[in-house]
C-alpha positions in Angstrom: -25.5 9.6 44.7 -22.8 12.7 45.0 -21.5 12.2 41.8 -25.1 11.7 40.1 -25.6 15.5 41.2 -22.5 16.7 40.6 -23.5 15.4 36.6 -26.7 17.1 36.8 -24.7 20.4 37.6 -22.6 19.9 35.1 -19.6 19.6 36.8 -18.1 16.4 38.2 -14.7 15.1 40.1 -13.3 12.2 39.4 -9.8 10.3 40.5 -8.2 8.6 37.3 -4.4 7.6 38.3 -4.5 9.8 41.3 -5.2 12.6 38.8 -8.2 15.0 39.2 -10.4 15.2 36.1 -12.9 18.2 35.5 -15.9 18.3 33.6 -16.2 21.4 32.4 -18.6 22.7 29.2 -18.0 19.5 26.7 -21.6 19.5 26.6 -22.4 23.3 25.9 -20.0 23.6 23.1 -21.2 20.6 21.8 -24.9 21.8 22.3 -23.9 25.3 20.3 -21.8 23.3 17.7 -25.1 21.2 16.8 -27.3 24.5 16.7 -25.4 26.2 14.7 -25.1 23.5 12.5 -28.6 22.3 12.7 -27.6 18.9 13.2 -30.3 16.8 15.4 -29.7 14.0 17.7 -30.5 11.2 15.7 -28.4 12.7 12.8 -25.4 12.8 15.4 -26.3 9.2 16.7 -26.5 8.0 13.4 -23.0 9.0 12.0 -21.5 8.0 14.8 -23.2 4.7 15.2 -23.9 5.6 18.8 -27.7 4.7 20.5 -29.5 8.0 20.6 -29.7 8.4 24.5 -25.9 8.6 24.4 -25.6 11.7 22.2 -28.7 13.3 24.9 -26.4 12.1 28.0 -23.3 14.4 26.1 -25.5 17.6 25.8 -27.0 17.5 29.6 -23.9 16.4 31.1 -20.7 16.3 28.9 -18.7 13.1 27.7 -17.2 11.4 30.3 -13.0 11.0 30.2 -12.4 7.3 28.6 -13.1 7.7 25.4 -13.9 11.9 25.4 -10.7 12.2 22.4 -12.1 9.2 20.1 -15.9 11.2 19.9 -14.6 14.6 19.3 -12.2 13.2 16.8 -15.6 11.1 15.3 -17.9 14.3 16.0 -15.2 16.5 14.0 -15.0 13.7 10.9 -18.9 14.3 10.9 -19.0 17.6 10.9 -15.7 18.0 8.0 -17.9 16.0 6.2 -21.4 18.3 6.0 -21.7 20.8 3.0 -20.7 23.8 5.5 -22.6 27.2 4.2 -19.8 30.1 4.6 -21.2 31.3 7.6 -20.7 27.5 9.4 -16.9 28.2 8.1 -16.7 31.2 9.5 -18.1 30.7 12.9 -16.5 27.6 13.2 -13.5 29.5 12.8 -14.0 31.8 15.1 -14.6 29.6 17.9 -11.6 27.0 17.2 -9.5 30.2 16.9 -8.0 29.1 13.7 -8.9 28.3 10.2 -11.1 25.7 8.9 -9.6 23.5 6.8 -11.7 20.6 4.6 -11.1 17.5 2.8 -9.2 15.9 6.2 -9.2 15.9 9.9 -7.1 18.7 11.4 -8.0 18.1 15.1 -8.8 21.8 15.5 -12.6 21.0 16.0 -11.9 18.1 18.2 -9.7 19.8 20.5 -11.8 22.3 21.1 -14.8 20.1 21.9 -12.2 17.9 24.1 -9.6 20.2 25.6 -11.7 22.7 26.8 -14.3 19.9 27.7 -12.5 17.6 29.6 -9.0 19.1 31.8 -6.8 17.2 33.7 -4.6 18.5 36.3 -1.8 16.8 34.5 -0.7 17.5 31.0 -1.7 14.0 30.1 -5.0 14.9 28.9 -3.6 17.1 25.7 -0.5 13.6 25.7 -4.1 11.3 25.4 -5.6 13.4 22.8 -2.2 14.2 21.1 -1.8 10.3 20.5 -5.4 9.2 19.9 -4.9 12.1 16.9 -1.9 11.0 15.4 -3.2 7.3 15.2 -6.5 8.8 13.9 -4.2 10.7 11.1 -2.3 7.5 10.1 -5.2 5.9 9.3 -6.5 9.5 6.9 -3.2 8.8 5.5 -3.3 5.0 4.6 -6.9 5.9 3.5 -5.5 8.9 1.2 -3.1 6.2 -0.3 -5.3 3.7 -1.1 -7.7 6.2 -2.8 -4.8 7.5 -4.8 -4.1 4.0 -5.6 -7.7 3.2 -6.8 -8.2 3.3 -10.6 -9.8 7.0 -11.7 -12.9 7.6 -11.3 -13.5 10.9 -11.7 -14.0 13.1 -8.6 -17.8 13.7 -8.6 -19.1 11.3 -10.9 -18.6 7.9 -13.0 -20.6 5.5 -14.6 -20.3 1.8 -15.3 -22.2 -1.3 -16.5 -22.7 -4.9 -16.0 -23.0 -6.5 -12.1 -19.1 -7.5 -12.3 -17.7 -3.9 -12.6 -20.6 -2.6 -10.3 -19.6 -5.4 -7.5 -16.2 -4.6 -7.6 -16.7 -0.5 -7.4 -19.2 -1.2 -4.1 -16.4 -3.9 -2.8 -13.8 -1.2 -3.1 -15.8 1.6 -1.6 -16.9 -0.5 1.3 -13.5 -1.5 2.2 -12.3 1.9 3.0 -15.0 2.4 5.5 -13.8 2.3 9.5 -15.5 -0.1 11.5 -19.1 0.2 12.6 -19.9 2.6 10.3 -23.7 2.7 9.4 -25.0 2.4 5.3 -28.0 2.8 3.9 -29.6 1.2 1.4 -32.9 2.8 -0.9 -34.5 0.1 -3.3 -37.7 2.0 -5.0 -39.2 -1.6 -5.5 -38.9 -4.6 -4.1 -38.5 -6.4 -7.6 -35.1 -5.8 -7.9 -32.7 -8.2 -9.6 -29.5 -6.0 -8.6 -30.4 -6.2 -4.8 -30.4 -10.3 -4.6 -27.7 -10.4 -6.9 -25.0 -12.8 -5.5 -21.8 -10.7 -6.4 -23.6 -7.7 -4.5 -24.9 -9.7 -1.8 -21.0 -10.8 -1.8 -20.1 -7.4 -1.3 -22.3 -6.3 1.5 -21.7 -10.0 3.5 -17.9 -9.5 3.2 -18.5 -5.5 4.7 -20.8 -6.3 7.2 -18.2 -9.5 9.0 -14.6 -8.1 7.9 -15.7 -4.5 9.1 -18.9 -4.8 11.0 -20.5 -2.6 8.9 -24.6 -2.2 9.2 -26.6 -2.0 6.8 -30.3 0.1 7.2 -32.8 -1.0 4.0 -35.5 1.2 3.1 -38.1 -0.6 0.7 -40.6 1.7 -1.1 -43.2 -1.7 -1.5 -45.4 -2.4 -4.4 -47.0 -5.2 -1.7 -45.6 -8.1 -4.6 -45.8 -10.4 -1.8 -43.1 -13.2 -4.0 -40.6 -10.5 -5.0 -40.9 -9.3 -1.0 -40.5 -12.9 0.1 -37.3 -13.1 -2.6 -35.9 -10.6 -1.0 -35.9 -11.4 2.7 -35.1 -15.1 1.5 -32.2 -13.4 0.3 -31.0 -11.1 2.8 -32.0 -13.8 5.7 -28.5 -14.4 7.1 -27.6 -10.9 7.3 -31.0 -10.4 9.5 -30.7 -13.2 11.7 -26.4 -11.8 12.4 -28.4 -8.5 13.6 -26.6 -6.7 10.6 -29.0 -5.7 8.4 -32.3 -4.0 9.3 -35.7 -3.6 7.5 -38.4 -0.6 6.9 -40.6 -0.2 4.3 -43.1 2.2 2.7 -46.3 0.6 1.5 -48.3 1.1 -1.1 -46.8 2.7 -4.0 -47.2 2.1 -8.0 -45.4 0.1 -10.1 -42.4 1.8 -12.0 -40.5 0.9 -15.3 -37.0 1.4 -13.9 -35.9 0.0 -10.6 -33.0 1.9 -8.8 -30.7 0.4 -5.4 -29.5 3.7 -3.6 -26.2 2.3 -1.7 -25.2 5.6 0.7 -21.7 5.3 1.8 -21.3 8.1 4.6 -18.4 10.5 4.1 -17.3 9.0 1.0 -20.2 8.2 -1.9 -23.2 7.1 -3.8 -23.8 3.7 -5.7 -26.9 4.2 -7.8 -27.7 0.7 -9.7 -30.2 1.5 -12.4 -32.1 -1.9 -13.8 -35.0 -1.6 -16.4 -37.7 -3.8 -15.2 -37.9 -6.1 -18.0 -34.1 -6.9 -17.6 -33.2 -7.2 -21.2 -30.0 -4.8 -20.5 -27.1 -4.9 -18.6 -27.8 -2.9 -14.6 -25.5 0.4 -14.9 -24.3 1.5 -11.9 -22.8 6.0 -11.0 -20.6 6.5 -8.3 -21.3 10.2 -7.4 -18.7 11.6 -4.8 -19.8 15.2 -4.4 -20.5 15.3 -0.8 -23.4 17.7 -1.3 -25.6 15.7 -3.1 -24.2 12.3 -0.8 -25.5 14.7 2.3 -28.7 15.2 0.6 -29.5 12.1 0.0 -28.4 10.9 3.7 -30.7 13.8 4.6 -33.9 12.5 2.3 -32.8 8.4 3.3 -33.6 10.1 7.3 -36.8 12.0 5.8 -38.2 9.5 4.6 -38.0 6.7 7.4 -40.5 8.7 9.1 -42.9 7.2 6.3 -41.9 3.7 6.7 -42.9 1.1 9.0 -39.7 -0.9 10.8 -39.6 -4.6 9.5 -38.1 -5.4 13.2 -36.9 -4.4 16.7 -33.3 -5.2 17.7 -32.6 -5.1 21.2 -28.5 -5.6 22.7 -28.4 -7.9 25.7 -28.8 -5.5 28.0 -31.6 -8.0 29.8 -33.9 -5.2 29.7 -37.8 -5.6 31.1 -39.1 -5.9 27.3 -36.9 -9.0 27.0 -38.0 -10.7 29.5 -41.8 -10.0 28.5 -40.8 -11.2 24.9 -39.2 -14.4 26.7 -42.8 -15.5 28.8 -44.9 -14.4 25.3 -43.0 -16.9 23.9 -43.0 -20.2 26.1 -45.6 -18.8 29.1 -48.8 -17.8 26.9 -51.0 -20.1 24.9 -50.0 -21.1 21.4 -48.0 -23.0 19.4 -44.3 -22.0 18.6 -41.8 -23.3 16.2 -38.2 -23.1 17.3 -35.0 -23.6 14.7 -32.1 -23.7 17.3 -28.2 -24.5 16.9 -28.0 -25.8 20.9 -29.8 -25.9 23.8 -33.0 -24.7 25.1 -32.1 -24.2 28.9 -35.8 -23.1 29.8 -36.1 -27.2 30.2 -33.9 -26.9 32.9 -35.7 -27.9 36.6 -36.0 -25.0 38.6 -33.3 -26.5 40.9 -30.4 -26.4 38.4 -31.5 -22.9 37.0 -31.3 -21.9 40.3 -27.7 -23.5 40.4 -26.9 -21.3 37.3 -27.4 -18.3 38.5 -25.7 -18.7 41.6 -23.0 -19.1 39.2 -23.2 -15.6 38.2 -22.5 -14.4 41.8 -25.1 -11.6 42.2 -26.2 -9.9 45.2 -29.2 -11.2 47.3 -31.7 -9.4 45.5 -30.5 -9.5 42.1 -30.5 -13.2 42.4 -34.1 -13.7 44.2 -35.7 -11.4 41.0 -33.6 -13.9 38.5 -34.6 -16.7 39.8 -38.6 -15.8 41.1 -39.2 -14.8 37.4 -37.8 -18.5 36.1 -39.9 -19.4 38.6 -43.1 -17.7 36.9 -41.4 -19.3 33.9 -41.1 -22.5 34.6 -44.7 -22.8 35.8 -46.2 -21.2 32.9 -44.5 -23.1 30.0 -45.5 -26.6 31.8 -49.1 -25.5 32.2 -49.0 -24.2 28.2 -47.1 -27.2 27.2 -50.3 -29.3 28.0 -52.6 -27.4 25.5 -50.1 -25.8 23.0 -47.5 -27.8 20.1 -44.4 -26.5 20.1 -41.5 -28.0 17.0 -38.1 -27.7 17.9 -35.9 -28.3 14.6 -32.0 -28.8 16.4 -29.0 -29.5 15.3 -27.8 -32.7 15.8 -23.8 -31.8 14.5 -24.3 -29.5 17.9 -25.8 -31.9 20.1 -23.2 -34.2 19.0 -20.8 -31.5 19.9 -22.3 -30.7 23.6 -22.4 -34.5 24.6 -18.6 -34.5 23.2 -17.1 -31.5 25.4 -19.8 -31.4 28.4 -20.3 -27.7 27.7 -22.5 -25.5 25.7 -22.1 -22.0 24.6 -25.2 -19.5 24.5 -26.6 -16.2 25.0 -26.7 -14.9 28.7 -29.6 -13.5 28.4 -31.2 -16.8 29.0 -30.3 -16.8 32.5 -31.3 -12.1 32.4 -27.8 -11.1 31.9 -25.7 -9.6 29.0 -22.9 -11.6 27.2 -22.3 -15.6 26.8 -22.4 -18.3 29.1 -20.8 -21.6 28.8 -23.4 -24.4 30.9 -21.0 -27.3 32.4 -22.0 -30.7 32.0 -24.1 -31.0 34.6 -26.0 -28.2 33.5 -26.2 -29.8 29.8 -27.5 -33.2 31.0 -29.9 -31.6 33.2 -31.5 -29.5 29.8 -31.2 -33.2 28.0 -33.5 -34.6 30.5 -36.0 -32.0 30.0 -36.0 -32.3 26.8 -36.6 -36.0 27.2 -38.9 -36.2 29.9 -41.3 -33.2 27.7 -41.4 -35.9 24.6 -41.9 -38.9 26.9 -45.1 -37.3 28.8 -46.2 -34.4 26.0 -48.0 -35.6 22.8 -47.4 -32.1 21.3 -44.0 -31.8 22.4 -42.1 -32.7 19.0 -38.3 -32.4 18.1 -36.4 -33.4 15.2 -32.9 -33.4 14.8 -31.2 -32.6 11.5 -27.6 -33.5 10.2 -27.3 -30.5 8.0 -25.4 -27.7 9.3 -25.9 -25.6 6.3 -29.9 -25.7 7.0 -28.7 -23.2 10.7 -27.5 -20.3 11.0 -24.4 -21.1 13.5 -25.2 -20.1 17.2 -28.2 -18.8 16.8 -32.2 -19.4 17.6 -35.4 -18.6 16.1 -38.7 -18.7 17.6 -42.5 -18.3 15.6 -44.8 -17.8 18.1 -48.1 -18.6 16.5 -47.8 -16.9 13.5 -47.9 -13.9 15.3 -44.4 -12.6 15.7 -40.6 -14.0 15.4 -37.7 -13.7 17.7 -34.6 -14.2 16.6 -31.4 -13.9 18.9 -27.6 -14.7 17.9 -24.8 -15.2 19.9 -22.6 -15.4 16.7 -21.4 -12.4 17.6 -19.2 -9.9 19.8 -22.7 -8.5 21.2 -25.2 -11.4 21.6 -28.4 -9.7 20.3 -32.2 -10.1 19.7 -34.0 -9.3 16.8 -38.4 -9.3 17.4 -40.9 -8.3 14.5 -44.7 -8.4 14.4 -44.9 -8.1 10.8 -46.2 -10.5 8.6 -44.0 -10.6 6.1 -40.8 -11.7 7.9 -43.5 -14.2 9.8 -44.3 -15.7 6.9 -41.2 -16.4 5.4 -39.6 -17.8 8.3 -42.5 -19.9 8.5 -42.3 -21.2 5.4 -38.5 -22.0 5.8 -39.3 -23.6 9.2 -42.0 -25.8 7.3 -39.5 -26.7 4.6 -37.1 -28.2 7.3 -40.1 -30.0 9.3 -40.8 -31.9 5.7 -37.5 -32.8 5.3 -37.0 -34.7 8.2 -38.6 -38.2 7.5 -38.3 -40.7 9.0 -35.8 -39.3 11.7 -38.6 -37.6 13.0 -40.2 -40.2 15.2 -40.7 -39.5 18.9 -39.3 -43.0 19.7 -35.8 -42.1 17.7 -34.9 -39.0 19.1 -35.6 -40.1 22.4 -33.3 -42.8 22.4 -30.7 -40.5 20.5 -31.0 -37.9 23.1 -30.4 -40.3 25.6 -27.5 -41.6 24.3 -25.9 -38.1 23.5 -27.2 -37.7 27.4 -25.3 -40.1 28.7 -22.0 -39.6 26.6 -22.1 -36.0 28.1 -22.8 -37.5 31.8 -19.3 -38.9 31.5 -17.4 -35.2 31.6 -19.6 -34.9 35.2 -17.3 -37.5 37.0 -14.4 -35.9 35.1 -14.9 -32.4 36.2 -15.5 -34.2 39.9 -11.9 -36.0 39.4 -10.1 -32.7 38.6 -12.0 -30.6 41.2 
């Protein structure tokens, strides 16, 4: 409670090492920097791929010690990359107390925001930031090099043609991005052939898991309802991995040329041109004149205030909304369709949930919420059960896998907590059992189990609740996440690829067989309980 009102004031005392750290104006020179600069919150947020509410916490109370050097080095990258008028340049200057320089990081921006920001007793503060900023250099340097040893491409503009040399000029632009950062993406119609392409879908995959980059879409929609469905068909993996996320502007005329706008912050432009009739070859300009790349970052911004979001991705920070989410989808009436690579530990008895999260070792109250709300679970999903179908398409490669180790990765969030969780045998025969004991009593209770691994996206689940909305969450990932959307364009498409897998399942699909498969996998994973026993 102290140190929350020491943070209101401003000024805060902290130990680190048996060193005194002091808070001192981080957040008012940030505050002036961004004022004079007019640079807004979200701008801020967005370039440095932080949530929004972070950049608010800086300007009200400073940036706390542990990583105080990396942002002002990130904030000063930013800021070296903005089109700066010459009075920026020169008040910039005055405040640093030296000279602006362009092009690279100096550090003179960034120490200013961290040295007078953040002071330790100790000269280990200006050692911390002295280090962080040589590393930080290195890496300008290696980046310099590999520029200098791509092929010329002029230094504002060039031009190219056919998807192969426009793949291979987005590949190599991508790659020289630092992890994390954010693109954008501007495709004036939904028809186009670039944007599905597989070498540039190659491209963007390849960014997205080598360097964690997201991707933001912004669709300006002719409402052509195939081409849309095309296109999320398309982009589906990316979506369900949390890395790519949707808006679009409705309503707009149909044009004879079809552009992909590929923003690449602090570096370029790829503009894809395509005639609609797709006679021609696509022709692709790399513009690297940071003016007009601002610009458009600044008109990309303007005009997502026009566009409807495609989806809602939420970390696993078990906030309240996920929880509601959770009891929308198994507590209230209605039928859902669930794809799923594992298990569904909602089938668990309230006994072994309970057994669970005593597992996590929270306090008293913590753990009476946890548990009170499976609880109101529990209760609900049995009484919907009775009057709703619910399809569960699984994986049997995974089941196979479960009953063969006696442990099951998933998201944490399943049990209102962030992170994974590995359930133990006991835990894994007790969700088999449910599952049984739903198809043995519960004519609309239906599963099939599918050998193709190809048909799942690894570690992941979808639910479509009713036609109504999808929930997607994936623990594929460093950050198990959860994607949610209302609209019915994603709904229908993931409906139409859940429908495609129920047809294919055939004769597999009888009650009778996947019972007595379940079972068996049941007791096969039974077996690792009187292990576990033996070596306890």
């Amino acid at each position: 409670m102290v140190l929350c009102k020491l943070f209101v004031v401003g000024i805060y005392l902290l130990s680190v090492n048996g060193e005194r750290l002091v808070n001192i104006d981080f957040a008012q020179k940030l505050k002036k920097l961004m004022s004079q600069l007019e640079i807004t919150n979200a701008q801020l947020a967005k370039a440095l791929n932080v949530d929004p509410s972070l950049v608010s916490r800086w300007l009200k109370s400073g940036c706390g010690e542990r990583k105080a050097a990396e942002h002002a080095i990130s904030i000063e990258k930013y800021v070296l990359r903005r089109q700066l008028t010459p009075e920026n340049r020169a008040w910039l200057s005055s405040e640093i107390g030296k000279p602006l320089f362009t092009g690279t990081t100096s550090g003179h921006i960034a120490h200013w925001l961290y040295a007078k920001g953040i002071l330790l007793e100790t000269e280990k503060a200006d050692d911390a930031f002295s280090n962080l900023l040589l590393v930080n250099s290195f890496h300008s340097s290696v980046e310099k090099q590999a520029a200098q040893a791509m092929p010329d491409l002029g230094s504002t503009l060039a031009a190219c043609d056919g998807i192969d040399k426009i793949a291979t000029l987005l590949s190599n632009e991508l790659t020289a991005l630092d992890a994390g950062t954010v693109i954008d993406v501007f495709l004036n119609s939904e028809s186009s052939t670039v944007a599905v392409d597989a070498q540039i879908i190659s491209a963007l995959r390849t960014a997205a898991e080598k360097q964690k980059l997201i991707v933001h879409m912004l669709i300006q929609s002719a409402n052509n309802s195939s081409m849309a469905s095309r296109l999320i068909s398309t982009y589906m993996p990316m979506l369900v991995q949390g890395q790519l996320t949707l808006s679009v502007i409705q309503g707009t005329p149909q044009t004879f040329t079809i552009t992909m706008n590929i923003i690449i912050p602090g570096r370029a432009s790829v503009i894809v041109t395509e005639a609609v009739q797709r006679r021609s070859t696509a022709v692709g300009t790399l513009i690297r004149d940071q003016a007009i790349v601002q610009d458009m970052l600044d008109s990309f911004e303007n005009s997502t205030r026009f566009a409807r979001p495609m989806m809602t991705a939420y970390n696993d920070s078990f906030a309240r909304n996920i929880i509601e989410i959770f009891f929308e989808e198994y507590g209230v009436p209605g039928s859902l369709d669930v794809i799923k690579s594992g298990m569904n530990p909602m089938y668990m008895t309230v006994e072994q949930y309970g057994k669970v999260l005593h597992s996590f070792n929270h306090p008293e109250d913590q753990y009476i919420w946890r548990y009170s709300e499976f609880v109101r679970f529990k209760a609900a999903i049995d009484e919907v059960l009775r009057t709703s179908r619910f399809r569960e398409v699984l994986s049997l490669t995974k089941l196979r896998e479960i009953a063969e180790t006696g442990r099951c990765r998933m998201p944490s969030m399943y049990f209102m907590e962030a992170g994974t969780w590995y359930l133990d045998a006991e835990d894994c025969v007790n969700v088999y059992d449910g599952y049984i004991r739903y198809l043995e009593t519960l004519p609309d209770f239906q599963v099939i189990l599918l050998e193709d691994d190809q048909l799942f996206m690894p570690n992941s689940c979808w639910h479509i609740k009713n036609n109504k909305h999808i929930m997607i969450h994936s623990w594929n990932i460093e950050e198990p996440m959860m994607v949610y959307s209302d609209q019915l364009m994603l709904i229908d498409e993931f409906q139409h690829h859940f429908d495609s897998l129920w047809e294919q399942t055939g004769a597999s699909g009888s009650k009778r067989r996947v019972i007595e498969t379940l079972t068996a996998l049941r007791d096969q994973c039974a077996v690792h309980i009187h292990q576990q026993c033996d070596d306890v």
